[in-house]
DSSP file (Angstrom, degrees, kcal/mol; ACC not computed):
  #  RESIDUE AA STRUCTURE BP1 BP2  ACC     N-H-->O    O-->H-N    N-H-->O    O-->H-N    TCO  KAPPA ALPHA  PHI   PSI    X-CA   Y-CA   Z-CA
    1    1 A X              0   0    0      0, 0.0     2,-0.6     0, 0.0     0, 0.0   0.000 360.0 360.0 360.0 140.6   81.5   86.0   97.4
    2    2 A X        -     0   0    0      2,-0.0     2,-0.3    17,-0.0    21,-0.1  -0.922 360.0-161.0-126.5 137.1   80.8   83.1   99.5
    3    3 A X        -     0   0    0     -2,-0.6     2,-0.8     2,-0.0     0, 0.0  -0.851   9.9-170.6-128.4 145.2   79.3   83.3  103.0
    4    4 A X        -     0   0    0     -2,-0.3     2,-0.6     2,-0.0    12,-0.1  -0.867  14.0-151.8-126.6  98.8   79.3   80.9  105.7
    5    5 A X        -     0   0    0     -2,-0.8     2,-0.4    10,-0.1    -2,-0.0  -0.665  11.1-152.4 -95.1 138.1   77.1   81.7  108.6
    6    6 A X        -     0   0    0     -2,-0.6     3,-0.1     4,-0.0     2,-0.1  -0.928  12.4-132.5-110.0 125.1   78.4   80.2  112.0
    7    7 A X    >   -     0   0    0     -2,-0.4     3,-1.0     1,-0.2     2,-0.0  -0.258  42.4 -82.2 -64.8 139.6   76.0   79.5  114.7
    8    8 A X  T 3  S+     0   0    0      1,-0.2    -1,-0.2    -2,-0.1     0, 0.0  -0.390 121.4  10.1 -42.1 116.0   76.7   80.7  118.4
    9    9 A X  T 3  S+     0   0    0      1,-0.3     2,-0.3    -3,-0.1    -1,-0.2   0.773  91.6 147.1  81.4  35.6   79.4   77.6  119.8
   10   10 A X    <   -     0   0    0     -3,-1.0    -1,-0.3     1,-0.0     2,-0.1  -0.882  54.8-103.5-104.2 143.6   79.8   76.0  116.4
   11   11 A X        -     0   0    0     -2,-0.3     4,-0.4     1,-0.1     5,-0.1  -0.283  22.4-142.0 -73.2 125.6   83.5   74.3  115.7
   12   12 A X  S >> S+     0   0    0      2,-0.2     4,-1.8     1,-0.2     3,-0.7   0.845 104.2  59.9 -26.5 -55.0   85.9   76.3  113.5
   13   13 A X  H 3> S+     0   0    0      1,-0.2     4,-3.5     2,-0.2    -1,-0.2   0.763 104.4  47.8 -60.2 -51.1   86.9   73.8  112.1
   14   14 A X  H 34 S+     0   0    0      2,-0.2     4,-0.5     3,-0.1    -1,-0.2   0.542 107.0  52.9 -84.5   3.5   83.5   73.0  110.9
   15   15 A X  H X> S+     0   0    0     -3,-0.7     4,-0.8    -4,-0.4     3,-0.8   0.747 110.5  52.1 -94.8 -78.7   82.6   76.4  109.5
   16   16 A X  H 3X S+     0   0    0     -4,-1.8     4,-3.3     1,-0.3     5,-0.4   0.740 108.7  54.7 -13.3 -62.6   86.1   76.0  107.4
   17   17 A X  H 3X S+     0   0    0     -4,-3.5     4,-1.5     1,-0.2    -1,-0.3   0.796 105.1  46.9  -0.4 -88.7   84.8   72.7  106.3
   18   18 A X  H <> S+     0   0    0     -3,-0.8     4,-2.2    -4,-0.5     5,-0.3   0.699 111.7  53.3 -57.8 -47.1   81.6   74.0  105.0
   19   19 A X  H  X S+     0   0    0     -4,-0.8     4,-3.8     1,-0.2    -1,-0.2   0.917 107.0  51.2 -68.2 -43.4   83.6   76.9  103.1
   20   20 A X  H  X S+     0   0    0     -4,-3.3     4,-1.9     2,-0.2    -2,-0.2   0.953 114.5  47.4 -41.5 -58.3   86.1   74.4  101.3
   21   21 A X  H  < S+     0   0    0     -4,-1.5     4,-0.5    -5,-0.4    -2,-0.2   0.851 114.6  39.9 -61.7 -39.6   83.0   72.6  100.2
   22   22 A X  H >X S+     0   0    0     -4,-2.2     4,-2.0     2,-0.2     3,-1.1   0.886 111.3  59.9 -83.2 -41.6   81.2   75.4   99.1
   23   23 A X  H ><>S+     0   0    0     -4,-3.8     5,-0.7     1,-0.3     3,-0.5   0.939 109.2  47.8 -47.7 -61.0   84.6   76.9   97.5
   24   24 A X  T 3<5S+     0   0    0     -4,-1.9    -1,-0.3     1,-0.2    -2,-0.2   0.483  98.7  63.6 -27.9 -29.3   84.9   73.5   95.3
   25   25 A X  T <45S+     0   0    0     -3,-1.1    -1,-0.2    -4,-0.5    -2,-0.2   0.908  96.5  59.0 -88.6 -36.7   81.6   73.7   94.2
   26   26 A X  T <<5S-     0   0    0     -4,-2.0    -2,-0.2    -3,-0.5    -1,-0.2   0.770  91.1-145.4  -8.4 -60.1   82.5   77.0   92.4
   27   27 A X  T  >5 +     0   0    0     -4,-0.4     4,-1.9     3,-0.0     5,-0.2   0.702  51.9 141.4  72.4  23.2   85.1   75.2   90.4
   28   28 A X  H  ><S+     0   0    0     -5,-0.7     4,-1.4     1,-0.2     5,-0.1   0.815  74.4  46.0 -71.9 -15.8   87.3   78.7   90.6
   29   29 A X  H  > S+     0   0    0     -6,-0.2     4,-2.0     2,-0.2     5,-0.2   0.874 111.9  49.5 -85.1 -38.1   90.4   76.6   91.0
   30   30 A X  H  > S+     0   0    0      1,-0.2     4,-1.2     2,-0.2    -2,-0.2   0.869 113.3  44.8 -80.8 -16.7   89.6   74.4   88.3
   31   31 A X  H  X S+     0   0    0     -4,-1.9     4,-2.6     2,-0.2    -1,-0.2   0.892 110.6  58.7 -64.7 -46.0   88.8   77.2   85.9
   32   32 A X  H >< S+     0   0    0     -4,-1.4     3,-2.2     1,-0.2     4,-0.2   0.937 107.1  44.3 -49.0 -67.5   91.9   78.9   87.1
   33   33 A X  H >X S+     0   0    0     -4,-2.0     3,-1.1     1,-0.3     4,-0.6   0.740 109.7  50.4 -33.7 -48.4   94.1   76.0   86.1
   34   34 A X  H 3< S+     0   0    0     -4,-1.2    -1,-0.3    -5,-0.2    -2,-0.2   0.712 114.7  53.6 -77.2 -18.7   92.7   75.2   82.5
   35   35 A X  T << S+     0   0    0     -4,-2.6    -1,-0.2    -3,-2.2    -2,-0.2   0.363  87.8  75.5 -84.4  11.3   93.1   79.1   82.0
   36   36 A X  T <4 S+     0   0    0     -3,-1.1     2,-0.4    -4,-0.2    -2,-0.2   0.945 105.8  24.2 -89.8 -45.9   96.3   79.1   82.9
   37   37 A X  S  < S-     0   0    0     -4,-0.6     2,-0.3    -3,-0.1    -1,-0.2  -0.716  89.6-113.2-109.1 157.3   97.8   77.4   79.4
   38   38 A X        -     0   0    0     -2,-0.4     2,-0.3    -3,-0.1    -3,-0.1  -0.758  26.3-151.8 -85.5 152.9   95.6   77.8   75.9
   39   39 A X        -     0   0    0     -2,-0.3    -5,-0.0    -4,-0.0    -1,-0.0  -0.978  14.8-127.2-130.8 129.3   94.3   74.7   74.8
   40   40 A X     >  -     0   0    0     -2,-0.3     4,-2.2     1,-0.1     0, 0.0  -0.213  27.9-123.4 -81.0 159.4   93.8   74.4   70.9
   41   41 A X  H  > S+     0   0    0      2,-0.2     4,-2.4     1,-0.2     5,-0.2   0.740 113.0  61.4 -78.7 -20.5   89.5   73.0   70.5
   42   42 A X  H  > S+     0   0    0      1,-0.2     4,-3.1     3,-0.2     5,-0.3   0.995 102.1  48.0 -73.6 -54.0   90.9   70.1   68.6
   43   43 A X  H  > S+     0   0    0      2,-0.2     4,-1.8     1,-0.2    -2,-0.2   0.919 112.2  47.3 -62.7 -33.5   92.9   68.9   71.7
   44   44 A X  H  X S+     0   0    0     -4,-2.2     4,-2.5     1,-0.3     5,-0.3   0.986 112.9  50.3 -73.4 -34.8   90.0   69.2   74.1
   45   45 A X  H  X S+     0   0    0     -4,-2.4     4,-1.4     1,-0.2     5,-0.3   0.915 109.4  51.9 -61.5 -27.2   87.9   67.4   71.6
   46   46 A X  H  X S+     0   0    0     -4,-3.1     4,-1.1    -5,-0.2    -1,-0.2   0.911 112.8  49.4 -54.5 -38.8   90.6   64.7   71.3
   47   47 A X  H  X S+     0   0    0     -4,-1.8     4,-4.2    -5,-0.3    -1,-0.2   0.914 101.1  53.1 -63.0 -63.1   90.4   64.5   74.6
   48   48 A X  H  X S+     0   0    0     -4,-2.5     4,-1.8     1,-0.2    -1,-0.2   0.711 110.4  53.4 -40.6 -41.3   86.8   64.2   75.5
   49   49 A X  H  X S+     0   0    0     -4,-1.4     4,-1.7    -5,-0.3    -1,-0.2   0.742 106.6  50.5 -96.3 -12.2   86.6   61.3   73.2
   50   50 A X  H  X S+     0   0    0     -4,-1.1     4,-2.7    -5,-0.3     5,-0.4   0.920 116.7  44.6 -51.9 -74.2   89.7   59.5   75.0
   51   51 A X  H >X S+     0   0    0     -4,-4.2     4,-2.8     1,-0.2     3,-0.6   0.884 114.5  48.0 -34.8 -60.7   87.7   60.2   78.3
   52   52 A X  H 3X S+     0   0    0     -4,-1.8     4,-2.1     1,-0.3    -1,-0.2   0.918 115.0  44.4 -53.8 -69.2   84.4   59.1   76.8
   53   53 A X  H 3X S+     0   0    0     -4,-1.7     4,-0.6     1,-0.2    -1,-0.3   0.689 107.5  53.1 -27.1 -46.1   85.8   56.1   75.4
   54   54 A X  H XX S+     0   0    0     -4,-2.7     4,-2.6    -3,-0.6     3,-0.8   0.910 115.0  45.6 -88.4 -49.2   87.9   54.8   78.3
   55   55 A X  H 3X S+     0   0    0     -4,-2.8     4,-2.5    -5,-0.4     5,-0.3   0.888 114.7  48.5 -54.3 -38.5   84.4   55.2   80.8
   56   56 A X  H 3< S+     0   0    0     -4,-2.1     4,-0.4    -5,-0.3    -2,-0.2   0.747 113.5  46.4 -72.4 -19.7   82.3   53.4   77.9
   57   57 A X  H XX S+     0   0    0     -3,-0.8     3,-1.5    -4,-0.6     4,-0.9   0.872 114.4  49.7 -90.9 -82.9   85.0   50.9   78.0
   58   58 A X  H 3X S+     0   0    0     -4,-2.6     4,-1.4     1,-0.2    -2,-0.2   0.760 108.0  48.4  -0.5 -87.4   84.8   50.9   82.0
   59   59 A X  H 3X S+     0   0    0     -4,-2.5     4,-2.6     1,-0.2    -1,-0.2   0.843 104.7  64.2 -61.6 -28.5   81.2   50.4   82.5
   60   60 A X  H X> S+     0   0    0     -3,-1.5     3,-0.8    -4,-0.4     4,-0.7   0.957 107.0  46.3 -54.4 -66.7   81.3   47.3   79.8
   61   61 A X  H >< S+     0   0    0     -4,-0.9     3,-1.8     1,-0.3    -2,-0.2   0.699 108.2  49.0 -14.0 -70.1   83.4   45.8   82.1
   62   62 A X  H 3< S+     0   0    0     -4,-1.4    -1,-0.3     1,-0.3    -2,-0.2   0.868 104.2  64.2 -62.9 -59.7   81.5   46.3   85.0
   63   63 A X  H <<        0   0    0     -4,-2.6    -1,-0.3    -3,-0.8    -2,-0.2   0.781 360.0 360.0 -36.7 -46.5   78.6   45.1   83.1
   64   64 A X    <<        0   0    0     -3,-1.8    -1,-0.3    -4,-0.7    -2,-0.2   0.420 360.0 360.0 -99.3 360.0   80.1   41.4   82.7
């Protein structure tokens, strides 16, 4: 459960903020989603080295 204590005259707006943030840090939405369809272990490892690549490929760049 995640709890947000709001100080006496503190913004709504800015406790809500704080709860989004904190809600995100969770990752329960991002878990939700990737559980939502099965994914075989060979595709996430295909995947992972796609990713990997394409960033190693990235930062070369960056490098020159």
């Amino acid at each position: 459960m995640i709890i947000v204590p709001v100080k006496e005259g503190e913004n709504i707006e800015k406790a809500l903020k704080k709860f989004k943030r904190k809600f995100e840090k969770t990752g329960a939405v991002r878990e939700m989603r990737s559980r939502k369809t099965f994914e075989k272990p060979s595709v996430k490892k295909r995947i992972a080295h796609q990713k990997a690549v394409y960033v190693q490929h990235l930062r070369l760049q960056e490098e020159q």
